[in-house]
N, C-alpha and C positions, 0 to 999 in steps of 0.2 A: 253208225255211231248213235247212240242211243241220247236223247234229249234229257237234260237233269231237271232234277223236279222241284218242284217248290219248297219241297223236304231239303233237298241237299243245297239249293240256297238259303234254305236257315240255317241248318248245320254250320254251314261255311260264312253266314253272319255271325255267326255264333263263338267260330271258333277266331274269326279274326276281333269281336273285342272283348275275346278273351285273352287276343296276343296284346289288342294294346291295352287293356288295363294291366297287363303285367310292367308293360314299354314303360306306362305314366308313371309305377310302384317303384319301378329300377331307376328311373328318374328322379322320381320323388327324395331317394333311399342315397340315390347318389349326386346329388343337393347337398343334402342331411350331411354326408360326408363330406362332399368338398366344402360345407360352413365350417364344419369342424376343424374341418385340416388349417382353412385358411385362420381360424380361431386360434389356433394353436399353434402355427407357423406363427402369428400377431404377435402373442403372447411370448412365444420363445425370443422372438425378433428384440420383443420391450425387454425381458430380464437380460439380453444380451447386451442392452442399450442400458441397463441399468447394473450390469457390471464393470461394462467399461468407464460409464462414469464413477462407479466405485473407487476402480480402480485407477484412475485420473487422479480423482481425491487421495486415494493412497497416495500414489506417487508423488504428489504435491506435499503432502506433508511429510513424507521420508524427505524430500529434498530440502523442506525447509528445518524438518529435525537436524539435517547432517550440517546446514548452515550456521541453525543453532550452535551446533555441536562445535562446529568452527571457530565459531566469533567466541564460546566459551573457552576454547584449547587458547585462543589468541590473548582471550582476555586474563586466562590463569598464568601463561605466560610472562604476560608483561609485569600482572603482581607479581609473580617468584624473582621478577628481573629489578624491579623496586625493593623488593623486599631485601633480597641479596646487595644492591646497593645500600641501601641502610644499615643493614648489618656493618657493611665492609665500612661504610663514615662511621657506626658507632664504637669501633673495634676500632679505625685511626686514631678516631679524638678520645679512644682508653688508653690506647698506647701513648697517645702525647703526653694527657694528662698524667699517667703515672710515671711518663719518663722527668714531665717537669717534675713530679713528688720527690722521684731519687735523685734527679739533681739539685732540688732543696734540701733533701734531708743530705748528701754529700756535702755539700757546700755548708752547713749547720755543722756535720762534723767537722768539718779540715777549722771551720773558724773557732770549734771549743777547743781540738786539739792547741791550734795556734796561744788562744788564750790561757792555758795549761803552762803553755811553753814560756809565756811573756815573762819572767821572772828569769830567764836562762838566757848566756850567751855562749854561744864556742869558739876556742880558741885553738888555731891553728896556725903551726910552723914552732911551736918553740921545745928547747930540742929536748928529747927525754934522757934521762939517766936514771940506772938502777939505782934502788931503794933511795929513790926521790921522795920529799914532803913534800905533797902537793899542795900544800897551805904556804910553805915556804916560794915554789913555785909561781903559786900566784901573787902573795905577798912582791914576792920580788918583778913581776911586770905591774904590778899597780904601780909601787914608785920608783924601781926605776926608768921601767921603759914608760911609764904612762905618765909619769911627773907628779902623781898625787902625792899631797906630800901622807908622811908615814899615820898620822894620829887618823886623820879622816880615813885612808884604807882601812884601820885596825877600827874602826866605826862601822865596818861596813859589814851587816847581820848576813852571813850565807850562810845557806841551809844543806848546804852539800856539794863536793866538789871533786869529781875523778875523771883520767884518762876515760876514750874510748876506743876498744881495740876497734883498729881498723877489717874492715871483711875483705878487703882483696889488695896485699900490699903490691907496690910495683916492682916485677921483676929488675934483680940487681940493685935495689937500692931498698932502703925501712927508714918510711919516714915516720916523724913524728905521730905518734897516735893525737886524735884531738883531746882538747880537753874541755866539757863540759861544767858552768858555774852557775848555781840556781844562788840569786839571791832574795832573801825575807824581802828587802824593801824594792818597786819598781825605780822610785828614783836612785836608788843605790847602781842599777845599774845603768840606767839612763844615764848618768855621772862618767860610766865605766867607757859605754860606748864615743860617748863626746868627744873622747880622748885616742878612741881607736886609730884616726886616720896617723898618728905620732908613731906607729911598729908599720909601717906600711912598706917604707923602706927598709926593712930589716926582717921582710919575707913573713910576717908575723900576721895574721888575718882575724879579727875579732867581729865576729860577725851574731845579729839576734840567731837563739834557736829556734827553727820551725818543723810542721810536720814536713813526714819523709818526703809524700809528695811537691811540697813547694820547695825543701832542700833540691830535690834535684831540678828543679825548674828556673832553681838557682845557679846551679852548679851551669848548666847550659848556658844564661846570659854571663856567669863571669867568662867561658870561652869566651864568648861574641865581646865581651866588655874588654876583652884582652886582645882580642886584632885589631878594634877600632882605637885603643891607645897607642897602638903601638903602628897600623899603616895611617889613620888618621889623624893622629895627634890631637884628639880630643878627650877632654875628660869623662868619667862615667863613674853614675853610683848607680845600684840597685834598690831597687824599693819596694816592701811587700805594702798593699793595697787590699786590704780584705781578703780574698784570695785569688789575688791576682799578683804576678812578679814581673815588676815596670823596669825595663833599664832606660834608663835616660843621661843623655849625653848636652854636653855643652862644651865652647871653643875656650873659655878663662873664669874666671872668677866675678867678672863683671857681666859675664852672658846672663839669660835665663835659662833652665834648665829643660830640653825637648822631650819627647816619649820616643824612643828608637823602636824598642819592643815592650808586648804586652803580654803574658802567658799566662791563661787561663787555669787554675788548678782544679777544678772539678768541670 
């Protein structure tokens, strides 16, 4: 085997730090790169770190927007629920108020109609006959059913005086139609009435005229004024009151006189 020479111990110094300055280059080179990597892993690491807190932040404020959102729905709620209640009391207290207006304006008419009437009384029960004078008619119950004497009735200024046909006579029998008497002076009949309770027993009924309403509110307490004369044996008048129809009752002449019923006409 041949002995190497001084030559090929350089060579092979030679060639070995030319492997390691390649070794220290690849090192160096790959340094270089693992700064990088780990630079940029950092860096990805932070914008990950800094989306999630974005994204944190989002979600925080979606959840507080949606609460918003809540307390707002709750809160337009409750106004639609007030407001609705207001309506509905200011739409009661229209209807009261305009119910009280129509029952004052009702009540305003039934009291002009009444005062219209004040000069009228009707008569009922006396008997008709064909081609009757109804002046003679009356004439003849002013004195002799009513005891006026003759001069003061023939004193007494009426301004109109006829039957009224009855609307629904009672099967099997025709009674009398009423008779209707307006007089010029209120005392003229004030006079008339004072004397009415004198035909009472002779089925004869003189009573004031009123509107249709309180006539039949009438007509209702004389039933009622007619069971209690007759199973109570107490007396009874009716009494019109503004517009209201009072009967009241009492046990004689020395009683005072009670309120049995009261019937509102409007």
């Amino acid at each position: 085997m041949a002995m190497a020479t001084k030559e090929d111990f350089a060579d092979l110094k030679n060639i070995m730090m030319g492997i390691n300055t390649k070794v220290t280059n690849f090192s160096s080179r790959l340094d270089s790169v693992e700064k990088n990597l780990t630079e940029l892993i950092s860096d990805v690491k932070s914008e990950i770190g800094q989306v999630k807190s974005d994204l944190s932040i989002t979600n925080s404020e979606v959840k507080l927007l949606r609460e918003n959102h809540n307390e707002l729905e709750r809160g337009v709620g409750h106004l639609e629920s007030q407001f609705n209640c207001l309506e509905t009391e200011k739409l009661e207290a229209l209807k009261i108020d305009i119910d009280k207006k129509l029952a004052s304006l009702k009540e305003c008419q039934v009291l002009l109609e009444k005062h219209d009437r004040k000069y009228n009384i009707l008569i009922y029960g006396i008997e008709q006959k064909q081609n009757e004078i109804i002046w003679e008619v009356i004439d003849n119950l002013f004195v002799k059913d009513l005891g006026i004497e003759k001069f003061k009735a023939d004193s007494f200024p009426i301004a109109n005086a006829h039957r009224i046909p009855a609307k629904a006579p009672v099967v099997g029998t025709k009674r009398p139609d009423a008779i209707i008497v307006r007089f010029m002076h209120y005392a003229d009949k004030q006079c008339i009435m004072a004397q009415a309770y004198k035909v009472a027993n002779k089925k004869i009924r003189i009573v004031d005229d009123l509107p249709v309403i309180m006539k039949e509110a009438r007509n209702d307490l004389t039933k009622i004024a007619y069971n209690i004369r007759t199973k109570e044996k107490l007396q009874t008048r009716i009494r019109a009151r503004g517009v209201h129809l009072v009967l009241e009752t009492r046990l004689n002449a020395r009683d005072v006189w009670n309120v049995r019923k009261d019937i509102s006409c409007v």
